[in-house]
N, C-alpha and C positions, 0 to 999 in steps of 0.2 A: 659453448657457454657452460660454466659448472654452476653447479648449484652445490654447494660449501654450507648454504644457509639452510639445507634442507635438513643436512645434517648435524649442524654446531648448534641452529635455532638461534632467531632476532629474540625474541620475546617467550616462546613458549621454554626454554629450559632455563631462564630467568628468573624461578620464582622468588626470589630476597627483592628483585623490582618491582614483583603486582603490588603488594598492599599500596605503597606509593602511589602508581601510577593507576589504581580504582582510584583512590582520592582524588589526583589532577583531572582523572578522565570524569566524573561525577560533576567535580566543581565547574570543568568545564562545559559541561550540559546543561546546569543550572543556570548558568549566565547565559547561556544560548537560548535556553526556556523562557527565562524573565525578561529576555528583549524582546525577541523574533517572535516565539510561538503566539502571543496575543494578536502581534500584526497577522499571523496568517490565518488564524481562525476570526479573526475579522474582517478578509479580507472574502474569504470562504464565503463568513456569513451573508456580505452584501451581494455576492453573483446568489447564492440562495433567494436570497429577499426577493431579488428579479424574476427567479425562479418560481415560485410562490406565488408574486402575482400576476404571471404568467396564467399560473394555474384560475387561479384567481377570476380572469378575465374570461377565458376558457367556458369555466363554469357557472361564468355570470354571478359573478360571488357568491359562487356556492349555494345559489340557489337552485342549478341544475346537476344532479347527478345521478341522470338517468341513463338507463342501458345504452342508449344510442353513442352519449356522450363518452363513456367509459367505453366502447365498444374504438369509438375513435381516435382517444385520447388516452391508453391503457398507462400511459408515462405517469400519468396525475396521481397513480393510488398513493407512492408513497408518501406525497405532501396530504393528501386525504387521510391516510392514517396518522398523521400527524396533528388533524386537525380536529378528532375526540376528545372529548372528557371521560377516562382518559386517554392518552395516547395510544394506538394500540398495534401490539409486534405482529410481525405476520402472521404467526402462527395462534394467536389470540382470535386475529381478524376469521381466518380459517375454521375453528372453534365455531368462532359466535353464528359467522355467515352458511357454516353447512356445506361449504364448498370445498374442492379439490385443490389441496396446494400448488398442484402445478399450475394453476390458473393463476392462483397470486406471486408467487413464484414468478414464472412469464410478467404479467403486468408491473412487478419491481426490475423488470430490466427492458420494459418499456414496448412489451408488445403480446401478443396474443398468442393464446395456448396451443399448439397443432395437434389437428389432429381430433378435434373436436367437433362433433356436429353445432351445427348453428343454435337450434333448439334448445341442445346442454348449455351451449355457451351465453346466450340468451339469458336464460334463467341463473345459471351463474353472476352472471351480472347485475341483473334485477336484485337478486342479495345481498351480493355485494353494496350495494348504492342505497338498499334500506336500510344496512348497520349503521352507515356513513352517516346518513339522513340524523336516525336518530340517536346517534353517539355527538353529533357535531357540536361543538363546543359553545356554548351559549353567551360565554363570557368574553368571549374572544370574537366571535362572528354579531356581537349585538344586533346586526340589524336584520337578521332573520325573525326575531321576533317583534318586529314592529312592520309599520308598512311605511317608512320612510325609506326610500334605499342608501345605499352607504354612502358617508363622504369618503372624498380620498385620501384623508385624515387617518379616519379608521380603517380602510384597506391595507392600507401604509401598514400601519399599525399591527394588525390581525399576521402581516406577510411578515412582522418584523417576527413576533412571537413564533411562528412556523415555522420560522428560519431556524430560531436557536434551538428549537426544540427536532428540526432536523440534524444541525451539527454537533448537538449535545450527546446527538446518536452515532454519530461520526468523529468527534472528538479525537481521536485516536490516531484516526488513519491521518487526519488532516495534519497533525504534527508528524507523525510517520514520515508524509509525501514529503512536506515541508523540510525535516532532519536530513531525509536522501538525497534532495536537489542540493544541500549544501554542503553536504559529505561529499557529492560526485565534484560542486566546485570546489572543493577544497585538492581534491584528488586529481583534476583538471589544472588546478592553478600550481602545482608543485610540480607535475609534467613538463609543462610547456616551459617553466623555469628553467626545466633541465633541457630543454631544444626538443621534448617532444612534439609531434601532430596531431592533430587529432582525424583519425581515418574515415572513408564517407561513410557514413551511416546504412545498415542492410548489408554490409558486406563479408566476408565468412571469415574466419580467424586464419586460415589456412593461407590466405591469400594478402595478410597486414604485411606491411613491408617494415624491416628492424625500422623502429627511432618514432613508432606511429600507437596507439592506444586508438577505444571505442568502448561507451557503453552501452550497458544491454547487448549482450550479444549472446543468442543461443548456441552453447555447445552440445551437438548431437553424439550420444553413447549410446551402445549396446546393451539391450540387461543382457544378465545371467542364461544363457542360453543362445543369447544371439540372435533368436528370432525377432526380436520385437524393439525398435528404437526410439528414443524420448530426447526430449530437448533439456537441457542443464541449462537456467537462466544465469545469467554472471553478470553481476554489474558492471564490473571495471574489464581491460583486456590489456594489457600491453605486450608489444613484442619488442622488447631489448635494444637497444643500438647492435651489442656485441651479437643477437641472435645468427646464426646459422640457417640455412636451410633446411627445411624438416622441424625444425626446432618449435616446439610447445609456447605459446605467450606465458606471461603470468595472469594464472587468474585472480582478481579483487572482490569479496566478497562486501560492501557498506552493510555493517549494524550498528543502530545505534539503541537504544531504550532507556524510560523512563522511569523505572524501577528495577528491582535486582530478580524478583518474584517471574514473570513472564520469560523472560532470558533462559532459565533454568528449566521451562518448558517445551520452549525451540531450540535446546541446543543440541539435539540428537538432525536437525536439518541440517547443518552445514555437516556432519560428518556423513551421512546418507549420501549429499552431493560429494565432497569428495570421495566416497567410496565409489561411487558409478566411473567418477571421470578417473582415478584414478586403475582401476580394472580396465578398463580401455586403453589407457597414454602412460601406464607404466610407473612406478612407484615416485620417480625422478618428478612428476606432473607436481609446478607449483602453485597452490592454491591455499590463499590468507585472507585473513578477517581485515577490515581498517574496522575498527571501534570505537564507538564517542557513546559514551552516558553510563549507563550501572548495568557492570559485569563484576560478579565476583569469583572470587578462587575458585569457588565450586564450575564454575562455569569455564574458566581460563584452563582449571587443571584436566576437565574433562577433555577440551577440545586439545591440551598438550599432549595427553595420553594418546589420542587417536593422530597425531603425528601434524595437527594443525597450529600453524602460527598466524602470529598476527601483529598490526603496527596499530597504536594510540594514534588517536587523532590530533592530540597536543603533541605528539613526537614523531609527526609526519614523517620527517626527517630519514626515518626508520626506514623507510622505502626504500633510501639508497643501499641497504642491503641485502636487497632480491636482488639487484644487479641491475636496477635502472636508472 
């Protein structure tokens, strides 16, 4: 198999095409934004809401948050911090409570600290549960200040509030996750056009058979020295119809973003990972961006220079010149 594209370049030795195709690649983010991303961060927010009053029930509406409860239920903090006037970040909660980030830390990913005697931990908790106590939101939880207990009117309610003010914190990733799943279909649905497979999942690139693609696949590299090995995450993978034996897939790297700002921050990542893979599988190793939303020159020409290319998401099409 040659690779002709590694050296003549689809896209990176193109530049009279970017300005253009920022524009298409923007506008078409924009109408992908103003349909889709509402539905998903609504969609987020309602398994949240369930979430919430989960939590909810748990704590008996948040009339219990005592050590015991938090000792058993370490999942709940981050809807609990959510549930102050005001809101409050971890490192805030940390602050106020006195306690050890590795404990909140642990409890934001749903479980308890190691390595802790009982007694610390204990008492870490008891802090914990009195900020909570008396941070909890008065306007939002109404019936802690009364002795009527809650309808499920105002549960509803309190859990919808919770909710947005947890995805409001999340925001970002939730269109992220959203953009990828529809970039990997999009990259899926122009495969299989072409007669490709799709390979079983968990299985190692060495072993794809030509005419077959997979995502998420870790590619294992050597650093600098060779002592010591790390995984190279890769969305996309294809091995070629025309591939050979021995023969490298193409690697797919999906980005997409919603502004030009952030872009220009990560874009020393994708040349990092092709530097690893390429030190190991030899200069010839093909490895491209697929792109949807605001990239500009700055960012195109950077990644040209370190010898990366790339296909628009609106000119899919572009793929047929890796050679799949």
């Amino acid at each position: 198999m040659t690779n002709d594209s590694l050296i003549s370049g689809i896209n990176r030795t193109k530049p009279d095409r970017w300005k253009a195709d920022i524009i298409s690649s923007v506008d078409m983010y924009n109408r992908w934004f103003m349909e889709f991303a509402p539905s998903a961060y609504r969609e987020t927010r309602i398994t949240t809401t369930l979430n919430v009053e989960s939590t909810l029930r748990i704590t008996n509406n948040l009339t219990d948050v005592s050590t015991s409860l938090l000792k058993s239920n370490p999942e709940v903090l981050p809807i609990l911090r959510m549930s102050t006037c005001p809101p409050l970040a971890v490192d805030r909660l940390v602050g106020l409570a006195g306690v050890s980030k590795n404990t909140v830390v642990a409890m934001e990913a749903g479980k308890l600290p190691g390595r802790m005697p009982d007694t610390s931990l204990d008492e870490e908790l008891s802090r914990i549960g009195t900020i909570i106590r008396k941070m909890t939101d008065p306007d939002i939880f109404v019936w802690l200040q009364r002795d009527m207990p809650a309808s499920k009117r105002e549960i509803h309610r309190a859990a919808t509030i919770i909710a947005d003010r947890l995805c409001g914190a999340v925001a970002n990733p939730i269109i992220r996750n959203a953009q990828e799943k529809r970039q990997l279909g999009a990259i899926a649905a122009w495969l299989e056009a072409s007669g490709y497979k799709r390979a079983a999942s968990g299985g190692h690139y060495k072993s794809m058979e030509p005419g077959t693609y997979s995502f998420h696949m870790n590619i294992p590299v050597m650093l600098e020295g060779g002592l010591k090995s790390i995984n190279i995450p890769v969305d996309a993978v294809v091995m070629p119809f025309a591939s050979s034996a021995g023969d490298m897939p193409l690697l797919i790297e999906a980005k997409s973003a919603g502004d030009f700002i952030n872009v220009n921050k990560r874009r020393k990542e994708e040349v990092m990972k092709m530097t690893h893979l390429r030190k190991n599988f030899g200069q010839s190793l093909r490895y491209i961006l697929f792109l949807s939303g605001y990239f500009d020159s700055g960012y195109l020409g950077y990644g040209a220079a370190e010898g990366i290319d790339w296909v628009w998401e609106h000119r899919i099409d572009d793929l047929a010149g890796f050679g799949i």
